[in-house]
Backbone as numpy.savetxt, mean C-alpha at the origin, in Angstrom:
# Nx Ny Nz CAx CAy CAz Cx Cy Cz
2.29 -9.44 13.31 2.49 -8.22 12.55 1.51 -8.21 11.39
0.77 -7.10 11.26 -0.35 -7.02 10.43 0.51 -7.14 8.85
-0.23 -7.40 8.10 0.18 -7.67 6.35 -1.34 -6.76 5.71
-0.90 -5.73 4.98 -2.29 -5.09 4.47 -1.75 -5.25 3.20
-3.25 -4.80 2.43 -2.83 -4.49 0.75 -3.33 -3.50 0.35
-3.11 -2.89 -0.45 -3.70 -1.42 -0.61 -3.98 -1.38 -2.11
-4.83 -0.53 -2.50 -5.07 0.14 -3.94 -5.41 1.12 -4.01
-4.55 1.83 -4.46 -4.91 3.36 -4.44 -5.40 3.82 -5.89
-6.74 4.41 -5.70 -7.24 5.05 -7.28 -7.30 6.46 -6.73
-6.12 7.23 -7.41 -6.40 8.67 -7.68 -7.71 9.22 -8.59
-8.44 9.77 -8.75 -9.71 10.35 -9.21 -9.55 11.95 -9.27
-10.17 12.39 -10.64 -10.07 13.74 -11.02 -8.62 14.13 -11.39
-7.88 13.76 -11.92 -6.87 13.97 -12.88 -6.83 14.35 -13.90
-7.58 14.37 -14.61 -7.51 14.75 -16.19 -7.13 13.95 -16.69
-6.93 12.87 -16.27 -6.37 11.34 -17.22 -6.58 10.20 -16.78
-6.83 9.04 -18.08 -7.23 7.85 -17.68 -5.79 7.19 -17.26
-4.83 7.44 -17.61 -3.29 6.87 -16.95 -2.83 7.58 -15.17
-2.14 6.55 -14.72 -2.38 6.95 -13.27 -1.30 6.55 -12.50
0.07 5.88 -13.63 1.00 5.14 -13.17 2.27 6.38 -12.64
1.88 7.65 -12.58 2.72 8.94 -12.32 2.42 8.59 -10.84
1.20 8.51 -10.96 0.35 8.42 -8.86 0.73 7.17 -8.04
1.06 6.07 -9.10 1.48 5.16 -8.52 2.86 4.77 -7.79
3.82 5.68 -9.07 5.18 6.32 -8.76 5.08 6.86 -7.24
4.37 8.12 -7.55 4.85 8.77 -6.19 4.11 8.04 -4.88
3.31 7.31 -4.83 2.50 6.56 -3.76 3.69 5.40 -3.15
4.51 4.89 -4.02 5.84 3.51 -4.00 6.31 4.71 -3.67
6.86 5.86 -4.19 8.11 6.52 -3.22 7.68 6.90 -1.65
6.95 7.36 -1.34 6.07 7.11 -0.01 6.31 6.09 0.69
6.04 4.97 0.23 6.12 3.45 1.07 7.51 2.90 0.97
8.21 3.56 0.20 9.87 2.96 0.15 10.54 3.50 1.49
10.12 5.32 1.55 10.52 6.06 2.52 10.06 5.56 3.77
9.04 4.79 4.35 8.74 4.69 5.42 9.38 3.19 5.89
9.96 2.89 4.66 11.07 1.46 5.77 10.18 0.77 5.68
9.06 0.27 5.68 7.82 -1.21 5.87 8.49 -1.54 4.56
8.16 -3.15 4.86 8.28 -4.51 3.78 7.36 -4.09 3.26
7.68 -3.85 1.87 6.62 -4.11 0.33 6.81 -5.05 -0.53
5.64 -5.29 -1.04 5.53 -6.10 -2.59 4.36 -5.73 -3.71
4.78 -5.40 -4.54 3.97 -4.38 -5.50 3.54 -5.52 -6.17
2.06 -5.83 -6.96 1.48 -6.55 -7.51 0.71 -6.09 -8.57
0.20 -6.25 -9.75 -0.37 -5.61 -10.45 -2.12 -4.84 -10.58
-2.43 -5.28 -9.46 -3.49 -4.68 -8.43 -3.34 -3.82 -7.25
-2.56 -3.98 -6.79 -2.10 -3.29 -5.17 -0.77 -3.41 -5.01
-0.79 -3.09 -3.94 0.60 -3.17 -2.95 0.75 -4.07 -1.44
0.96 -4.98 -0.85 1.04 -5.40 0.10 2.04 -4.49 1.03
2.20 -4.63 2.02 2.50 -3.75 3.27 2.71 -4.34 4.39
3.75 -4.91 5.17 3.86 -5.32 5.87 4.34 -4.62 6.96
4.59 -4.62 8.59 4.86 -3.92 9.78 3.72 -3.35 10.62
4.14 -2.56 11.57 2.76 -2.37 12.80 1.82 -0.71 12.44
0.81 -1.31 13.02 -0.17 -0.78 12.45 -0.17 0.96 12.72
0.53 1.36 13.30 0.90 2.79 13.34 1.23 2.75 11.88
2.58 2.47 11.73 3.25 3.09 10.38 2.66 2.77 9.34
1.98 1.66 9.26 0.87 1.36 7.97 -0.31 2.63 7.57
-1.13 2.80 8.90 -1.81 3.51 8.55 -1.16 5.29 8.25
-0.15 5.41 9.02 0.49 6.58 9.05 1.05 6.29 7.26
1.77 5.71 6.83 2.04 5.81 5.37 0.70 5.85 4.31
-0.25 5.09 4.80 -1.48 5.38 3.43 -2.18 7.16 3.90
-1.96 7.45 5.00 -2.13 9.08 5.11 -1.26 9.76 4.20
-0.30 9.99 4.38 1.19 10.10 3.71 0.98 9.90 1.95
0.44 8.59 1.90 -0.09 8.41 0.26 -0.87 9.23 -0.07
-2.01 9.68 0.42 -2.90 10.62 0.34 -2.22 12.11 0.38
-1.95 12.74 1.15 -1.55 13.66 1.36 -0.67 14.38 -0.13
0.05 12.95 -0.05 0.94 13.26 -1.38 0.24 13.56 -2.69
-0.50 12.65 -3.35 -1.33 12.97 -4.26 -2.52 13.64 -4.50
-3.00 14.39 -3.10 -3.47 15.58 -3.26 -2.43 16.62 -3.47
-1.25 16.84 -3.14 -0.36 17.79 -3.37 -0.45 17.33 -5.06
-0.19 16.19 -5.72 -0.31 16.46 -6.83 -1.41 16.43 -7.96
-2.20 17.39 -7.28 -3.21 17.61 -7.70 -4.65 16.89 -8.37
-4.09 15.74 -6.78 -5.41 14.37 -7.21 -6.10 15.16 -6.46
-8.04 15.74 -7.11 -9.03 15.89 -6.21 -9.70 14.85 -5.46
-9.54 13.97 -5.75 -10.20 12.54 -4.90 -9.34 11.57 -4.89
-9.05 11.00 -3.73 -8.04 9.92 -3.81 -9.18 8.02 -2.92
-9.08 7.45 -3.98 -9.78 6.15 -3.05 -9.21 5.23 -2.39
-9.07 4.68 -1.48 -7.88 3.71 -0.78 -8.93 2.42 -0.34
-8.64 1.55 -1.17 -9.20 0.04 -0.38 -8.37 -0.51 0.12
-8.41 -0.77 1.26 -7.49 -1.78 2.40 -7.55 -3.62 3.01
-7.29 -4.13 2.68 -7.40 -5.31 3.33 -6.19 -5.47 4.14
-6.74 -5.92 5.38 -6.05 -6.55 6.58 -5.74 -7.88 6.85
-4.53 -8.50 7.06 -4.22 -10.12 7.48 -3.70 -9.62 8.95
-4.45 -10.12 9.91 -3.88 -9.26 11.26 -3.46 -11.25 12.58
-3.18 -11.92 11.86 -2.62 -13.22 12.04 -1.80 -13.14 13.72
-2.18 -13.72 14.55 -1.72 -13.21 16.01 -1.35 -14.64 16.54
-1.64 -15.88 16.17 -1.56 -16.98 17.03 -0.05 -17.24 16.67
0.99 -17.30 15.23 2.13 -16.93 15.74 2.32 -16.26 14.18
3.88 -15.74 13.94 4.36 -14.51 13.46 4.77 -15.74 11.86
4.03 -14.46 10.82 4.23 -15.00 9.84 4.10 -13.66 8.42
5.23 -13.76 7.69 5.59 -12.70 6.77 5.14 -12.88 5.18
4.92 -11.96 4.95 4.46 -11.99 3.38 5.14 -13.13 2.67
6.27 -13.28 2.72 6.91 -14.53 1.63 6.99 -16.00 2.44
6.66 -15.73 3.96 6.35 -17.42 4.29 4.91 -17.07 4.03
3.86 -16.88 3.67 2.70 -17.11 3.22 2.35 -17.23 1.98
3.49 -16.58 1.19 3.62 -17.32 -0.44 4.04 -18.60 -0.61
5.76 -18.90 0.06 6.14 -19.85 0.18 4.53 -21.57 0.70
3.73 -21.28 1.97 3.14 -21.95 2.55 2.52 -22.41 1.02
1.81 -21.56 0.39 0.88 -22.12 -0.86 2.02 -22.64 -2.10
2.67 -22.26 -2.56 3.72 -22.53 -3.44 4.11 -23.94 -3.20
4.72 -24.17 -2.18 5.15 -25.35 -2.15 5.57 -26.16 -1.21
């Protein structure tokens, strides 16, 4: 099961604060049921790659409705296939 991380920079707002966009981007990813973990850079994202990419559409969509003219999305992929491993056993693995 893929593990992504996302960062979303809304652009053309009229403001250097952006934590309104960030709000509604987490209500987005709460609604779609995938495992999250919010970090002070991104968001991790866990589940299959339909609904991943179908929710960062969804992110978008949304904050053009609120009146983001440019929205930027960097993505990184952990797409791990030899066997099944989740965001907190891959914290856990380094931790301890």
């Amino acid at each position: 099961m893929p593990i992504s991380e996302i960062s979303v920079v809304p652009v053309g707002t009229g403001s250097t604060g952006v934590s309104q966009y960030v709000k509604a981007a987490l209500a987005v990813i709460k609604k779609s049921g995938l495992n999250f973990e919010v970090n002070p850079m991104g968001t991790c994202i866990e589940g299959d790659w339909d609904r991943i990419f179908a929710t960062i559409k969804e992110i978008h969509e949304t904050l053009a409705r609120l009146g983001c003219a440019r929205v930027i999305t960097t993505i990184k992929i952990d797409d791990r296939r030899d066997k099944p491993q989740g965001m907190q056993e891959k914290v856990a693995k380094v931790k301890g």
